[in-house]
C-alpha positions as CSV (number, residue, x, y, z in Angstrom):
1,X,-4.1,-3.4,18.6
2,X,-2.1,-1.1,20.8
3,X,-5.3,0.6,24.1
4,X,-4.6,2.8,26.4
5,X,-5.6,1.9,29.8
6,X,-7.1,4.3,31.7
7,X,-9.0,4.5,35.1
8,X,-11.9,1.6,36.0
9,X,-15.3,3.5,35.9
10,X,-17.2,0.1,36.6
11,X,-15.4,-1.0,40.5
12,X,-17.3,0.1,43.8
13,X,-17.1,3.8,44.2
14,X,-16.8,3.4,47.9
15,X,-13.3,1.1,47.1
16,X,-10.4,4.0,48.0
17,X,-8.0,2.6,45.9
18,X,-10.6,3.1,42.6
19,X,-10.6,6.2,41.2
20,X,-11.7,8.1,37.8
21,X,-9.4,10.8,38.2
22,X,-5.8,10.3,37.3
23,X,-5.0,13.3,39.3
24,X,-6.8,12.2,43.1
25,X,-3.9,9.6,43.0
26,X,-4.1,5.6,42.9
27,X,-4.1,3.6,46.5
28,X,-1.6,0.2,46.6
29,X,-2.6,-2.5,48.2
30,X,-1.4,-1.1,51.7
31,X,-3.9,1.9,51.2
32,X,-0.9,4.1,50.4
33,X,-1.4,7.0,47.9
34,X,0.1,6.8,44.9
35,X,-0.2,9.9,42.7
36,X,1.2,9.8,39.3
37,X,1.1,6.3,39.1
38,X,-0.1,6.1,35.9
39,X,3.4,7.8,34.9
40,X,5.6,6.3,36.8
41,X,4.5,2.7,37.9
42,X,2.2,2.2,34.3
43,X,5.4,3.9,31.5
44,X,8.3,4.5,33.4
45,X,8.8,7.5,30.8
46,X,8.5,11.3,31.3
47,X,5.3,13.2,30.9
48,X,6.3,14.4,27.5
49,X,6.8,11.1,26.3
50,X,5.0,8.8,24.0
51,X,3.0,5.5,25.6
52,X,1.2,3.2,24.6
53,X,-0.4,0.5,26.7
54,X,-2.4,-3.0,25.0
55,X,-3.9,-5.4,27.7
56,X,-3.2,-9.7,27.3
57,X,-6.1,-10.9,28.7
58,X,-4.4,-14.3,29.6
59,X,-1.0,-13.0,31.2
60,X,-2.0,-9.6,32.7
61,X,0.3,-8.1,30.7
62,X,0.7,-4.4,29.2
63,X,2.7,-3.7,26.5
64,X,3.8,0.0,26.3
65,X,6.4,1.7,24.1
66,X,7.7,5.0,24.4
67,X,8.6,8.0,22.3
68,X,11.7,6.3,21.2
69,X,10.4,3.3,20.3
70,X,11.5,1.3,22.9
71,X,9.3,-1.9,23.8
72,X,8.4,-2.5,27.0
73,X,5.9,-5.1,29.2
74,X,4.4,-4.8,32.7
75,X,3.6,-8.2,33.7
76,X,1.8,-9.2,37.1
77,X,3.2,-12.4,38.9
78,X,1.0,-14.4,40.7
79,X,-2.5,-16.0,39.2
80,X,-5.2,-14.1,37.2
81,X,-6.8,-11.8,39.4
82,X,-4.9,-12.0,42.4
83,X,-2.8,-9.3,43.7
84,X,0.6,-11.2,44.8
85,X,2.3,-11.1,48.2
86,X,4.4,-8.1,47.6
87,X,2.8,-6.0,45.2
88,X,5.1,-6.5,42.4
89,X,5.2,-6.6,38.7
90,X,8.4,-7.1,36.6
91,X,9.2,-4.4,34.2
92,X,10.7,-5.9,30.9
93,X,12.4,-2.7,28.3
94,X,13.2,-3.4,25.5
95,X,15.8,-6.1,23.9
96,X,18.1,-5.2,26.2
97,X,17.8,-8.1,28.7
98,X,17.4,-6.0,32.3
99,X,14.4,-6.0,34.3
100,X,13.5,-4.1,37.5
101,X,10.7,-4.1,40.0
102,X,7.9,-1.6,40.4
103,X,6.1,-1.9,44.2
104,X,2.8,-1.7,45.0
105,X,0.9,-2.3,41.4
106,X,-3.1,-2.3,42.1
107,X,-4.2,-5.1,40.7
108,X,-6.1,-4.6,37.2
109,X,-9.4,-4.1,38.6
110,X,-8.1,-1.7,41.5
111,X,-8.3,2.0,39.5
112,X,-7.1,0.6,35.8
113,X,-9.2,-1.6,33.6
114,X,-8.9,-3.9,30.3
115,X,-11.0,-2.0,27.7
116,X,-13.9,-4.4,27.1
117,X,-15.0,-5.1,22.8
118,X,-17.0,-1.9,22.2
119,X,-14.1,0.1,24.0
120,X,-11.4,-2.0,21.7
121,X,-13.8,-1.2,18.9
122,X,-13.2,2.6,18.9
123,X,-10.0,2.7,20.2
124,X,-8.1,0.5,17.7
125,X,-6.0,2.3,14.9
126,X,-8.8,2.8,12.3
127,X,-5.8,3.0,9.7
128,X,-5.0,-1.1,9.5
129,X,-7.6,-3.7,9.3
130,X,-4.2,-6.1,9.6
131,X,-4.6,-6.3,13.3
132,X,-6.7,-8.6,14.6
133,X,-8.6,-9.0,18.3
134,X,-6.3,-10.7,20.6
135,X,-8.3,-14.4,20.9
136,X,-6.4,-17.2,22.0
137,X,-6.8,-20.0,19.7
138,X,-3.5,-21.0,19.1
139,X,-0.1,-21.0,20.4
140,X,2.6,-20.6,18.1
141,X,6.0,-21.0,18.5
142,X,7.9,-18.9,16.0
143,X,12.1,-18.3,16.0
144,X,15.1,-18.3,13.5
145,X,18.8,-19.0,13.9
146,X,21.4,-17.5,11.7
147,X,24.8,-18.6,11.9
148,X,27.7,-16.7,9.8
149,X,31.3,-16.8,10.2
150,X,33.2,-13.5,10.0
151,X,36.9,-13.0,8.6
152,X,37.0,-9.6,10.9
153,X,34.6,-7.8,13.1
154,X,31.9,-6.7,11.4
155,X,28.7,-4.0,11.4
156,X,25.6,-5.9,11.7
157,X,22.0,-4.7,11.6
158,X,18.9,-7.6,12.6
159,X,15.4,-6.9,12.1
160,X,14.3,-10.4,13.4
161,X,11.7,-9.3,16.1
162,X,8.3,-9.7,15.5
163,X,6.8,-6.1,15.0
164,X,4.7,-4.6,17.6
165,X,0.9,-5.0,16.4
166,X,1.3,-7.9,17.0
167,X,3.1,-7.4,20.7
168,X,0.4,-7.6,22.9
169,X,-0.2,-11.3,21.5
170,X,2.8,-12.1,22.8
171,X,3.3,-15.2,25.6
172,X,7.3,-15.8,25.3
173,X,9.3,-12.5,24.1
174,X,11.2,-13.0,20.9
175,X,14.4,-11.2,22.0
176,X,17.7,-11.1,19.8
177,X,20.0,-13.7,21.6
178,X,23.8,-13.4,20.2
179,X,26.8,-16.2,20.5
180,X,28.8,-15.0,21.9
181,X,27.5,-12.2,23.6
182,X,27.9,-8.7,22.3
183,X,26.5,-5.0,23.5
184,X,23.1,-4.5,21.6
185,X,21.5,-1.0,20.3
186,X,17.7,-1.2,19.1
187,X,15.3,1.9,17.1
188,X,12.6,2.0,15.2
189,X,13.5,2.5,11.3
190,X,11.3,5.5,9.6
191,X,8.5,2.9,9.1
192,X,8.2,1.6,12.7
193,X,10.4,-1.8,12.3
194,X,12.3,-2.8,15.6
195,X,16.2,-2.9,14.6
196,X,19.2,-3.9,16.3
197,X,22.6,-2.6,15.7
198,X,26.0,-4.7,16.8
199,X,29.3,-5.4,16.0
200,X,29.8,-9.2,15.1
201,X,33.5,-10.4,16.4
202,X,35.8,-12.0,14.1
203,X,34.8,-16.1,13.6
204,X,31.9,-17.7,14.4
205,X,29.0,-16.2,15.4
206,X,24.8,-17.1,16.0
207,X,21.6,-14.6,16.1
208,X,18.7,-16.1,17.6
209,X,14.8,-15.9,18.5
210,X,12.3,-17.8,20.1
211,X,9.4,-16.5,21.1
212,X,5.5,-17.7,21.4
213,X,2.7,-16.1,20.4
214,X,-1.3,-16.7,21.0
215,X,-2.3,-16.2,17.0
216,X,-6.3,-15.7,17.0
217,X,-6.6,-18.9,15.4
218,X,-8.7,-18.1,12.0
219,X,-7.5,-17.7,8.5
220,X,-6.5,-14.5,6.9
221,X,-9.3,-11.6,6.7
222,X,-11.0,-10.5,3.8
223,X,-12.9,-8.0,3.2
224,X,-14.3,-8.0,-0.8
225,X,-16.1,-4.9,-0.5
226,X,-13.2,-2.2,0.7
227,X,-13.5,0.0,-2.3
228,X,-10.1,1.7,-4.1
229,X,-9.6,6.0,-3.2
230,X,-8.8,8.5,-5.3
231,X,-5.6,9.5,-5.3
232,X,-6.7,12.8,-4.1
233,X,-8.5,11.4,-1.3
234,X,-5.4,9.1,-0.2
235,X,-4.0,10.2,3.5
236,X,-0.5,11.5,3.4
237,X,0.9,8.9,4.7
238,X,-0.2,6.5,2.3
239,X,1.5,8.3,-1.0
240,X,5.0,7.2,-0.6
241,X,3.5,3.4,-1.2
242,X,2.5,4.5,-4.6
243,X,5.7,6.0,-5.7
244,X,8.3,3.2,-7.9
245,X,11.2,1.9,-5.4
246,X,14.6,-0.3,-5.4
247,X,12.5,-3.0,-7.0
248,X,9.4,-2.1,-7.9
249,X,10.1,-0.5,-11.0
250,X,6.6,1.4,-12.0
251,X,8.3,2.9,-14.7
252,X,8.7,0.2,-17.0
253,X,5.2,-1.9,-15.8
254,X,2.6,1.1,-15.8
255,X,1.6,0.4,-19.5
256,X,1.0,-3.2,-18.8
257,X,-0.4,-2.8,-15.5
258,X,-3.4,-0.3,-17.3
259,X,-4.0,-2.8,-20.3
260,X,-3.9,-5.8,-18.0
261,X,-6.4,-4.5,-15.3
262,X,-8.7,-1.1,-16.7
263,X,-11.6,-3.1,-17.1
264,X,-11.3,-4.7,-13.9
265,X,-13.3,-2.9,-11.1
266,X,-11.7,-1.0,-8.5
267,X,-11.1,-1.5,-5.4
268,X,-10.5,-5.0,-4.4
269,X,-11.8,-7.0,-7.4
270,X,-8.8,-5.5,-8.5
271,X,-6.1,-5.9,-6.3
272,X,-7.3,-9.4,-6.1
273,X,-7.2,-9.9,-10.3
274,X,-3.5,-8.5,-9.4
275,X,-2.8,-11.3,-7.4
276,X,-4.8,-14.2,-9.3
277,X,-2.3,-12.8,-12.4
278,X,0.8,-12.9,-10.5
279,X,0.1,-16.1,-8.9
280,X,-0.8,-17.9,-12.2
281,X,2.0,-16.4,-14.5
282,X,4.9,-16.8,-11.8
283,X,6.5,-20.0,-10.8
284,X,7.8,-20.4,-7.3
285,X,11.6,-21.8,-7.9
286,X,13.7,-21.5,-4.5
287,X,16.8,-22.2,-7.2
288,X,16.1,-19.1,-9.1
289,X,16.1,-16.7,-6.3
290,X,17.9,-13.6,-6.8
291,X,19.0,-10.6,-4.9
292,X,18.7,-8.3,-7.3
293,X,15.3,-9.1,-9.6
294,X,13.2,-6.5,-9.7
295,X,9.5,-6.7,-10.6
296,X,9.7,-5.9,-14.4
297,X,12.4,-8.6,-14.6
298,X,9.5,-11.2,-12.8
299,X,7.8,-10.5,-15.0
300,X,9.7,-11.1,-18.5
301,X,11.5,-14.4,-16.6
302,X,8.4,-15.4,-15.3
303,X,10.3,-17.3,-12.1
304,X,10.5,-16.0,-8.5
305,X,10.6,-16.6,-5.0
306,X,7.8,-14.9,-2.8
307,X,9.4,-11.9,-2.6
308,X,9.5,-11.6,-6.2
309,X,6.1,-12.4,-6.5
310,X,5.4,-9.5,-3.8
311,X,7.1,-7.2,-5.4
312,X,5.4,-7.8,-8.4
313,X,2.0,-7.5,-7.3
314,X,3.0,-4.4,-5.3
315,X,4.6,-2.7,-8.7
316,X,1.2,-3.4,-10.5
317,X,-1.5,-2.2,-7.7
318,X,1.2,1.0,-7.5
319,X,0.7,1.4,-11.2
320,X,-3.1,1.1,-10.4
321,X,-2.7,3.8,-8.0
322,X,-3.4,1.6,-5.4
323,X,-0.9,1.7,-2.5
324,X,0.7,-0.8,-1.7
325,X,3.7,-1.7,0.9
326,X,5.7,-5.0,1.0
327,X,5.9,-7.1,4.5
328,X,7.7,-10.3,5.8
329,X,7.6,-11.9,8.9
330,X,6.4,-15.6,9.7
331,X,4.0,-17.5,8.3
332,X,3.0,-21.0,9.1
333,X,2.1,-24.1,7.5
334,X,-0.9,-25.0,9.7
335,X,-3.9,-26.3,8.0
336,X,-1.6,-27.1,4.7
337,X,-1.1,-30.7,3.5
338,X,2.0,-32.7,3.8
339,X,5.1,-32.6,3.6
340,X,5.6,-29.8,4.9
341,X,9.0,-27.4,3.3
342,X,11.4,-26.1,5.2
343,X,11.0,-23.1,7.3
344,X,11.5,-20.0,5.8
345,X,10.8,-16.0,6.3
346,X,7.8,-15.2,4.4
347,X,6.6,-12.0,1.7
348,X,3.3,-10.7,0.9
349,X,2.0,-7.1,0.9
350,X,-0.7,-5.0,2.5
351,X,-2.8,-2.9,0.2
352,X,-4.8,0.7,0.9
353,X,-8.1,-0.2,0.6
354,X,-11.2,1.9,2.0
355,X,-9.6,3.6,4.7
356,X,-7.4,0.7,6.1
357,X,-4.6,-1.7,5.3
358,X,-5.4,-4.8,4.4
359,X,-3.1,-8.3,3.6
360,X,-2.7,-9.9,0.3
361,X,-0.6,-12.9,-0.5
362,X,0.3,-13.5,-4.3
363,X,2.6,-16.2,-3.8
364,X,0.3,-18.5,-1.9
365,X,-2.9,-16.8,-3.0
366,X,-5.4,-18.2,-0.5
367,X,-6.1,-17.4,3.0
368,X,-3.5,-18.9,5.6
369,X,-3.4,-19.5,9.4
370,X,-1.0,-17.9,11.8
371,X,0.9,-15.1,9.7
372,X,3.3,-13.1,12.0
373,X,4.4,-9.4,10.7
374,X,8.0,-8.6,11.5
375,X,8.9,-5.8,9.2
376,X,7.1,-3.2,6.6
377,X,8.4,-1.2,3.9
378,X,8.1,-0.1,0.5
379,X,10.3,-3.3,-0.6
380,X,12.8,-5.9,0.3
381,X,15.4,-3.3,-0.3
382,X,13.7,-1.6,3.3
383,X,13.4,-4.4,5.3
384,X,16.5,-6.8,5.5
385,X,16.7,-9.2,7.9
386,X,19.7,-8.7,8.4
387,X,22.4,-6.3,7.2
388,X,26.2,-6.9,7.0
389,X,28.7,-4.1,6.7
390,X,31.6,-6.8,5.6
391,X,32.5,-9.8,3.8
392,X,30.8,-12.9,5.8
393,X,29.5,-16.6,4.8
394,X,26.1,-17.8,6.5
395,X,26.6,-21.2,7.5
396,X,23.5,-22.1,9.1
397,X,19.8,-20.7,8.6
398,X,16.9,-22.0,10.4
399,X,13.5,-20.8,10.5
400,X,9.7,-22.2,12.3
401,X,6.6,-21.3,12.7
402,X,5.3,-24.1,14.9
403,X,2.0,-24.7,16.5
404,X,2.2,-25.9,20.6
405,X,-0.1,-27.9,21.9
């Protein structure tokens, strides 16, 4: 849930350094004026620019990110509450690896406040019911390592950072560590995924992550009343997620879809018949994946990995005239029974369902703890993982999802 901050209405009016108005100016800690603060100390960015700012109630940290996309994180040093001796916070940007020091930072409660629940409440994007309050239940480690060797140097494009809804959760940033080192160039995609773009030498070579995150600690959300629009009703935004893609192929599944579901009430009764179907007809087979099956061919082979079940279920709710979008990320195997398979990226899809987004699994069909978004799209064909412009062999590929003690 990305908040604003904005100025403390609840400290002692006759503390100097609290104020309501932006524009009287902040006080530091050594009663110094600091106008513009909220510009300069808070974003870092111009006035025209973009920010966004979501408070971590256990690190006293902001996440903000700016009309480029760039991530970045003001963190106080020091222990909860207390200013610390010199005023400071680090500024993280990005994925870039630099920091710098901002002086003088009041302290949260010294002109800028943490929006409380009923502030959250209105202020959270009333478009996706996919983020969830920030509560600490659980801290999970989460992190991959690909390993490929390259005959040449060689384009590459990651999308291995976790995506930002879910940034302000963060304990440990995830960032993109290479072996060896090598410049790094990160943007948002057209559907708000954070990418990285570098140039892989000749021979071996690593991408890593490892980052931690405070997951809320309670199974996927449901919500069985969210009724079904009509497509005339549908936001903008939503209509390119009903519209047939690389592999969802609408074409050739709308007939099925309609004599398969019509009689099913809208809304989500239906989206979840979708999944029951998929779920039940599809077998999960890691030695029948295949880069290039596309829903329609899931469905006559009847064999998939969970992107293939995804995709499936996506194709059919499309065909419903349901949007739908396809996501992968993280997802953990707390709460399941063992053994435990080996770690993996994750599928599932998120579904347009009385006014918000919300997440549906087909492949494991059942709520699940600790899910982690990375990337969204309209299918796998928008979201690789990575992206290789040249030959290459991956030689290692490890992936976890871990819960910390």
């Amino acid at each position: 849930m990305l908040l604003p901050l904005r100025p403390c209405t609840s400290c002692r009016p006759d503390d100097p350094s609290n104020s309501s108005d932006s524009s009287a100016g902040l006080r530091d800690p050594g009663g110094r004026e600091r106008r513009n603060a909220i510009q300069i100390e808070f974003q870092g960015l111009p006035a025209a620019a973009r920010a966004h700012a979501t408070a971590n109630r256990n690190a006293h940290a902001w996440a903000i990110e700016d009309s480029r996309g760039n991530r970045r994180t003001l963190v106080r040093q020091g222990a909860s509450g207390d200013e610390t001796s010199a005023g400071k916070v680090d500024l993280e940007v990005g994925h870039r690896g630099w920091s710098d020091s901002v002086p003088g930072l009041p302290r949260p409660c010294a002109g800028w406040h943490r929006p409380d629940a009923s502030e959250r409440s209105s202020l959270q994007d009333t478009h996706d019911m996919t983020r969830r309050d920030r509560v600490s239940g659980m801290r999970v480690s989460t992190g991959c390592r690909l390993r490929y060797s390259f005959p040449q140097p060689t384009p590459l494009i990651a999308m291995l950072n976790v995506h930002y809804s879910r940034f302000g959760d963060l304990e440990r940033a995830d960032y993109l560590v290479t072996s060896p080192s090598v410049p790094l160039e990160s943007y948002r995609d057209g559907f708000g995924n954070w990418c990285t773009r570098l140039l892989a030498p000749a021979g071996d070579f690593a991408l890593s992550t490892d980052g931690i995150f405070r997951d809320y600690g309670r199974p996927d959300p449901a919500s069985p009343g969210a009724q079904q629009h009509a497509v005339q009703d549908l936001p903008f935004e939503t209509l390119v997620f009903l519209r047939g893609s690389r592999y969802c192929d609408t074409d050739l599944l709308s007939e099925e879809a309609w004599r398969l579901f019509e009689t099913v009430d809208p809304g989500w009764p239906r989206v979840q018949a979708i999944c029951d179907f998929v779920h039940g007809h599809v077998s999960f087979d890691y030695m029948q994946a295949k880069p290039t099956r596309t829903a329609s061919q899931t469905l006559a082979e009847r064999q998939g990995v969970c992107r293939d079940f995804a995709h499936l279920a996506i194709a059919l709710c499309r065909c419903m005239n349901i949007p739908a979008r396809y996501c992968t990320g993280y997802l953990s195997d707390i709460g399941e029974p063992l053994p435990h398979p080996s770690g993996d990226f994750a599928a599932w899809m998120e579904v347009f369902l009385a006014g918000e987004w919300h997440m549906f699994d087909p492949r494991n069909n059942k709520p699940r703890f600790a899910r982690i978004l990375i990337a969204r799209g309209r299918d796998a064909a928008d979201v690789p993982l990575t992206q290789t412009f040249g030959q290459n062999t991956l030689t290692e590929f490890k992936v976890w999802t871990d819960e910390l003690a």
